[in-house]
C-alpha positions as CSV (number, residue, x, y, z in Angstrom):
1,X,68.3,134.5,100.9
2,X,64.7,135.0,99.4
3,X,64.4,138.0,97.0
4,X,62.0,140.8,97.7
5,X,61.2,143.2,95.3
6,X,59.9,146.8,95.9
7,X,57.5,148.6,93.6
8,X,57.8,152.4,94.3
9,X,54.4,154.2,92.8
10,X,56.2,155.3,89.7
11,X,57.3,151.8,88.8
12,X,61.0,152.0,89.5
13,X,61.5,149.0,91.4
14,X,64.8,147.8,93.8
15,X,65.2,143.7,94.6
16,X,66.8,142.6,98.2
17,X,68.1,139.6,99.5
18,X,65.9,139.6,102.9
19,X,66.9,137.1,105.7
20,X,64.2,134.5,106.4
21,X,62.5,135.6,109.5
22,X,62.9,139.0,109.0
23,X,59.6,140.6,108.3
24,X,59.2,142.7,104.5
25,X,59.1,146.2,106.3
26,X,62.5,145.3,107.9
27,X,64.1,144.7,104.5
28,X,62.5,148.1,103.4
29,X,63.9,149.9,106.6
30,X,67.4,148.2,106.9
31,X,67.9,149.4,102.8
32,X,66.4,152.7,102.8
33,X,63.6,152.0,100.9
34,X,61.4,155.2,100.4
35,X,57.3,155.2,101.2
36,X,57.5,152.6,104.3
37,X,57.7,155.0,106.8
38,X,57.3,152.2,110.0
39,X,56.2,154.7,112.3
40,X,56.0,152.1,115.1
41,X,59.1,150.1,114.1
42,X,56.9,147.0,113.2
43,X,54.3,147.2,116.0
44,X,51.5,146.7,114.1
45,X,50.2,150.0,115.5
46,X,50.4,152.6,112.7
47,X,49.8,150.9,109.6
48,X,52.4,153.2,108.2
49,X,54.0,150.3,106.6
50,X,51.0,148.9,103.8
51,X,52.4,147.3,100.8
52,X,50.0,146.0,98.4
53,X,50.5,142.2,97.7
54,X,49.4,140.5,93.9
55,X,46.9,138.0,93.8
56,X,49.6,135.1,92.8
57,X,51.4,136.1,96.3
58,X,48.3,136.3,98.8
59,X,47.8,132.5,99.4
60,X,51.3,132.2,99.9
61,X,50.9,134.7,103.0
62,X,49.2,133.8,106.4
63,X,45.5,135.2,107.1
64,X,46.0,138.7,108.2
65,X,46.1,138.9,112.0
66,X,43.1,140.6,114.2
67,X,45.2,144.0,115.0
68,X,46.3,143.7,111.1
69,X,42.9,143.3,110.0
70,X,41.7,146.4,112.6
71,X,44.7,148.7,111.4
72,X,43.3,148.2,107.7
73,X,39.9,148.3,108.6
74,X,39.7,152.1,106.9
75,X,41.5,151.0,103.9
76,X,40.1,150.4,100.4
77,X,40.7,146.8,98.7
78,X,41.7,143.7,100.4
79,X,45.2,144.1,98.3
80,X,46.7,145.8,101.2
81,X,48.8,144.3,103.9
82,X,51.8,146.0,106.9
83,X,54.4,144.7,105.9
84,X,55.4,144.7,109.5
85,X,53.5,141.7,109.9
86,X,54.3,139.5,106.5
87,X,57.6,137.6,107.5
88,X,59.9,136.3,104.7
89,X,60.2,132.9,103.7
90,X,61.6,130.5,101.6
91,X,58.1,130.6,99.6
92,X,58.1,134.3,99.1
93,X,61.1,133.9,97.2
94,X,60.6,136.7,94.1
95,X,57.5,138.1,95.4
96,X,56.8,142.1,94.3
97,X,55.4,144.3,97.0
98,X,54.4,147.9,95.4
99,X,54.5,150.4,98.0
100,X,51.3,152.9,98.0
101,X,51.8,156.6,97.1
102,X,51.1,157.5,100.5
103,X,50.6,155.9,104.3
104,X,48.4,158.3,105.1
């Protein structure tokens, strides 16, 4: 199973095996991670679930869809994904997602 790892805002970090298929904020939710709150359980309707992604991971992810991109529109820097919407793979194997200090 790919490795996910999450940043919390302080730098302490916990790595998860997360089942291909399964999105990032699943692995977060399923495991307890703190700061992905998931509001609408992976809806893409609260953007309660950003991670911010490093530049060697964002080719590896798909464009950000429509509601994605609306949900973010408020946001600043184009670093910021839901994780709700980034689905593990094979090829994010390793990849670092640092959750933000708040959702809100």
């Amino acid at each position: 199973m790919p490795k996910i790892t999450y940043e919390q805002p302080d730098g302490t970090r916990a790595e998860l095996e997360v089942e291909e298929g399964m999105s990032v904020m699943r692995g977060a939710v399923d495991n307890g991670i703190d700061g992905i709150v998931a509001e609408c359980g992976g809806a893409c309707a609260c953007a309660t679930c950003q991670v911010v992604i490093g530049a060697e991971w964002r080719d590896k992810l798909p464009a950000p869809g429509v509601l994605e991109e609306a949900m973010l529109e408020d946001v600043e820097g184009d670093d910021r994904r839901l994780s709700c919407q980034i689905e593990v793979t094979a090829e994010l194997d390793g990849m670092v997602v640092k959750i933000p200090a708040t959702q809100y």
